[in-house]
C-alpha positions, 0 to 999 in steps of 0.5 A: 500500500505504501509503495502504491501512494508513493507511486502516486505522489511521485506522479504528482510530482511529476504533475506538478513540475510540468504545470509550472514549466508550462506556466512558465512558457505562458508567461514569457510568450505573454511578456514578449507579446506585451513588449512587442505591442508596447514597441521599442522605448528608450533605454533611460525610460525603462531604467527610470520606470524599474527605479520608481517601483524598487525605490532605488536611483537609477543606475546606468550600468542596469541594462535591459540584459537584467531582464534576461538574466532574470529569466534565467534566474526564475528557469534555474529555481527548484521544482520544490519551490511554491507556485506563490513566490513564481507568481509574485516575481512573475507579477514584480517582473511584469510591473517593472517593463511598463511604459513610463506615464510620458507614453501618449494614450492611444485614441482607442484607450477608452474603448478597452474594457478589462477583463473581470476574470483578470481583475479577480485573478489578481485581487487573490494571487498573494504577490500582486499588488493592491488596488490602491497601489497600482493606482499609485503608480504611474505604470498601473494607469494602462492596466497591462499587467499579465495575472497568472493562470488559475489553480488546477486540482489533479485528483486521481480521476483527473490526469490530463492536462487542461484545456486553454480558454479560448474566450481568454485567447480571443480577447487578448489577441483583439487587446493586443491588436487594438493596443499597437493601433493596427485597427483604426477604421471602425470598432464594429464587430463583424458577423462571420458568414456562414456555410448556408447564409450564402445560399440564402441571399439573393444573388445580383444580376451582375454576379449571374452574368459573371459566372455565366460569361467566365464559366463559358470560356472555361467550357469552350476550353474543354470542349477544343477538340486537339491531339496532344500526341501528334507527332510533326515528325512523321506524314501527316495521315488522313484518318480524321477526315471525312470519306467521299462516301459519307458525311461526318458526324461532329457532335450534339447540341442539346439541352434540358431545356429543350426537352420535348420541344422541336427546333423550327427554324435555324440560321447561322450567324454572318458576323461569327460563323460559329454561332447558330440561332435556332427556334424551338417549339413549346414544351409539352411540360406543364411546368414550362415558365415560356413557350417559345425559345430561341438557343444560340450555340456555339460549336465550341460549346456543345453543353449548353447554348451561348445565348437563351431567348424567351418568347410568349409563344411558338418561335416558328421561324428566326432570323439573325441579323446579318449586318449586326452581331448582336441581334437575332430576330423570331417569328412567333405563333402569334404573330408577332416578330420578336427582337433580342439583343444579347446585351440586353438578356433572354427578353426581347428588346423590341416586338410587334404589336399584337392584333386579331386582325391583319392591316396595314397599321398592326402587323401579322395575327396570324403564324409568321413562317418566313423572315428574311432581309433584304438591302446593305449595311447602311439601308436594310428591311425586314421582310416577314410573311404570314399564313393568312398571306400578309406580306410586311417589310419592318424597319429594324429600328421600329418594330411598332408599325410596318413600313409597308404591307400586302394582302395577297389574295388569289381572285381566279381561284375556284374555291378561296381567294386567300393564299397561305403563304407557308414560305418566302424568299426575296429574289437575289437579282431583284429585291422588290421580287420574291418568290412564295409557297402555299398550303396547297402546293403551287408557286407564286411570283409576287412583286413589292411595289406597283410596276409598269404593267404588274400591280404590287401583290400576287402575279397571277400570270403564271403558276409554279405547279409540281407539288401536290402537297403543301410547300416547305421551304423555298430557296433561290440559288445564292450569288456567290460571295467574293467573285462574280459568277461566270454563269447567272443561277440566279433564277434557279430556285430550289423548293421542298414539300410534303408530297415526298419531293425536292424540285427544281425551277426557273422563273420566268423573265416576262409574264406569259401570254394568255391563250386564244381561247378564254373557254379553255380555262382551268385550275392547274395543280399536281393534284387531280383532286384540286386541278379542275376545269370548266369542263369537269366542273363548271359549278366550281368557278365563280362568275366572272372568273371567264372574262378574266386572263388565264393563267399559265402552268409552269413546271420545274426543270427537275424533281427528286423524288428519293425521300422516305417520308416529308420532306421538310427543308432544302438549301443550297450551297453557299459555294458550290453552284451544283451542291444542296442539301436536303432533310426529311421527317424519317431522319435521313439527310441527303446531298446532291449534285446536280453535276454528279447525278439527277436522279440519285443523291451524292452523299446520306446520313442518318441521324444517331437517334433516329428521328425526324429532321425538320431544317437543315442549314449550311455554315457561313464560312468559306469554304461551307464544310459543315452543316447543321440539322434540328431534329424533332426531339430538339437535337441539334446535329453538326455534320462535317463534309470533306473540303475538296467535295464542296470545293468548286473547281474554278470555272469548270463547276458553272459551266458543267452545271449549264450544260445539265440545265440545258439538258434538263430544259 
């Protein structure tokens, strides 16, 4: 028993000896952060100060090495000595390096409140001084004397060493700073922010965009396609590009956001080639905030669009401003034409007014398929068509009320006079011509302004007839950019319908001549259903329709009838004047050339998932190597085509190409 409490008071021991060598370090770490804040004082000062507390004249031999010296002292004591005596020399020692009363008070003296625990920490330890004492003093008015630690009683439960006071830490730390006057800004204290307060506030507009603009040009980054490992010491090898015999599939746009929508319309940008506005349908989610969208991607960003636009409704045709970078312009289902800046965010910045009726002081009320500009940089319009067969040129700047509009009407057709215009192109050569399909299949020449002879509207001298269905799309062959053509195309127009089949045309230069016989009058259409003549059905005419002119059937130099299913969009070639492309609704894309071949295309593809195509459109650059379909389901395809496919060979290309239209004529 005896050997067991001896253990146990040698442990103690032990304890005790290390506490005290542990409150000895705590001191001289808060004697040397006490002189740090206090800064270097004169020499004579402190002498003076050591003087007036020990009651002896000061010596100049007394050096600041004295306080070292001490130091060592107080280390080389024995363990056996009471902790009361190490704190009445700790607390003469922290006296005695206070600053003289000549020290200037801080400005921030006032605001220093003592710490209560300090206070009665002092008041009980045997070696420090009274009250009244210190007040005395002329180095108690700052109050910077350090009080020691408070007793710790180890019991036989207890062997661990105890844990230092944060709150004593923090509060001689925020003493320390505000005594050297390293904080002279404000006294207020700041709340600490929170893992969940960020969450919580409303992020700004600004910061969004921020992120939104910094986080793209990460993204672009990642997605650049380039081979580390090439080696520029050996040949190079073509087995990244395309075959002769195929078109290469680059990648995928799409979106969450585009879930259960289909794109309707795609343009590319004139100013940056790489940007591609696209339109989308309505979502089929009930939880959708917008109807209409419209998504600018960039093929170097293939994970979300570059720029997202709003619409109230359906976008069913857009545009993007080929004479500024920043504007991009929609046809709505309502009517409406909308304008969107992409400095300005995803609503539009301009738009239409919206009617219930067509006029020429309110605009379209009714689905607007087809946009296009016509003029120069310094002069241009904008030319809209809707299904009630409204025709509007809008000046850019003032979408409030159209400049001009037309009613196009069809007064020699048996059963309606209104003709719905389901797309529209503007002449190449001539402006103030365009070209339009209908719903039911025929192609009309109509002019913007009166003429001599030709009153402004539908020509009703001549009908395109070769589709028994309702007509898609119309394109006229494009002028090429940068040299002048040694053959004009410019006549030639392409147009694609739901009866299965691509078509060739070219319009005519004059306005034909009404035959002899005015009885002989009939409607002409591809399909039999519609063509009626007085003959067959005489009740179908209206009366008066055989004192008038009638028209002239003209059918097209060439059909490609090779399609499985509608065939929804074609477009020409931006260089090639043999080249165009065309998608139907069973997601196939087919190319051809009419120099290759006329009844066969030159190169197909079919979409990954399989399903429908809606538009196709072909890159602004030079040459034109890639070309974008939309799909049904919201997809967005970028195909890649082999630079010396659609490269023309000089003049050899056009004059080939006359050779097949005059074999066709």
């Amino acid at each position: 028993m005896s050997s067991r409490r001896a253990e146990i008071e040698a442990k103690r021991a032990k304890l005790a000896e290390l506490r005290r060598a542990r409150e000895e370090r705590a001191k001289r770490a808060q004697l040397i952060e006490d002189q740090q804040a206090l800064g270097p004082k004169p020499k004579e000062n402190l002498d003076a100060l050591v003087s007036s507390i020990l009651n002896q004249h000061p010596d100049p031999s007394i050096t600041t090495n004295s306080i070292d010296s001490f130091n060592v002292e107080t280390q080389a004591k024995s363990p056996t000595e009471s902790p009361a005596d190490n704190s009445e020399s700790v607390s003469v020692l922290s006296q005695s390096i206070q600053p003289p009363t000549e020290i200037p008070s801080t400005p921030h003296s006032d605001s220093y409140h003592a710490d209560p625990r300090k206070e009665s920490n002092a008041r009980d330890t045997p070696g420090s001084l009274p009250l009244s004492a210190a007040t005395d003093t002329p180095a108690s008015q700052l109050g910077r004397a350090s009080a020691p630690a408070p007793k710790i009683l180890y019991s036989k439960e207890v062997q661990t060493s105890p844990i230092q006071n944060q709150d004593h830490t923090d509060h001689a730390s925020s003493f320390h700073e505000s005594e050297d006057g390293s904080s002279h800004q404000s006294t207020r204290e700041s709340t600490p922010i929170t893992y969940t307060e960020p969450t919580q506030q409303n992020l700004g507009h600004d910061f969004t965009d921020f992120l939104f603009a910094k986080s793209a040009v990460i993204e672009r980054v990642l997605d650049e396609e380039y081979d580390v490992m090439t080696d520029y010491r050996h040949m190079p090898t073509d087995a990244g590009e395309p075959t002769s015999d195929s078109l290469r599939h680059l990648s995928t746009y799409y979106d969450v956001s585009m879930d259960t929508r289909s794109v309707t319309d795609m343009d590319w940008s004139t100013i940056h080639p790489e940007l591609l506005a696209v339109g989308y349908n309505r979502s089929r989610k009930p939880a959708s905030n917008y109807d209409g969208m419209v998504a600018v991607w960039n093929w170097h960003l293939r994970q979300r669009p570059e720029f997202q636009f709003q619409a109230p409704t359906d976008v069913t045709s857009v545009l993007a401003s080929p004479f500024h970078p920043t504007l991009f312009f929609g046809g709505t289902f309502s009517g409406q034409i909308l304008l969107w800046d992409t400095r300005q965010g995803a609503l539009p910045v301009q738009r239409t007014p919206l009617s219930f009726s067509s006029g020429a002081n309110t605009g379209h009320c009714a689905p607007v398929y087809s946009m296009r500009t016509v003029g120069t940089s310094h002069a241009h319009q904008l030319v809209s068509a809707s299904i009630d067969g409204l025709v509007c040129t809008w000046s850019m700047d003032m979408l409030a009320k159209p400049q001009e509009s037309i009613m196009l009407s069809n007064a020699l057709h048996p059963r309606s006079a209104e003709v719905g215009v389901t797309t529209l192109d503007v002449c190449t050569h001539d402006p103030t011509q365009f070209m339009l399909g209908t719903e039911e299949g025929n192609v009309y020449a109509a002019a913007r302004y009166d003429r001599a002879g030709i009153a402004a509207g539908l020509d009703t001298a001549a009908v395109y007839v070769g589709h028994a269905a309702a007509v898609t799309h119309l394109e006229y062959h494009p002028n090429p950019r940068g040299r002048n053509a040694p053959v004009d195309f410019s006549q030639l127009f392409l147009s694609s319908s739901m009866d299965w089949s691509t078509a060739l045309w070219r319009a005519l230069d004059k306005r034909p001549t009404a035959p002899s016989n005015p009885a002989a009058y009939h409607y002409p259409h591809a399909n039999p259903r519609i063509a009626t003549s007085t003959r067959t059905n005489p009740l179908a005419f209206r009366g008066g329709i055989k004192n008038q002119a009638s028209w002239t059937a003209v059918h097209p130099l060439c059909r490609f009838e090779n399609q499985m299913d509608y065939v929804m969009d074609v477009r020409w070639h931006p260089q090639h004047p043999a080249v165009f492309a065309h998608v139907d609704v069973a997601g196939r894309l087919a190319l051809s050339n009419l120099n290759t071949s006329c009844e066969r295309p030159w190169l197909t593809a079919t979409t990954p998932q399989g399903r429908g195509l809606n538009r196709v459109a072909w890159e602004r650059g030079d040459p034109a190597t890639k070309l974008a379909v939309g799909a049904m389901d919201g997809r967005v395809h970028l195909y890649e085509v082999a630079k010396h496919l659609v490269l023309p060979r000089g003049d050899a290309e056009w004059t080939q190409m006359q050779e097949v239209l005059e074999a066709l004529a």
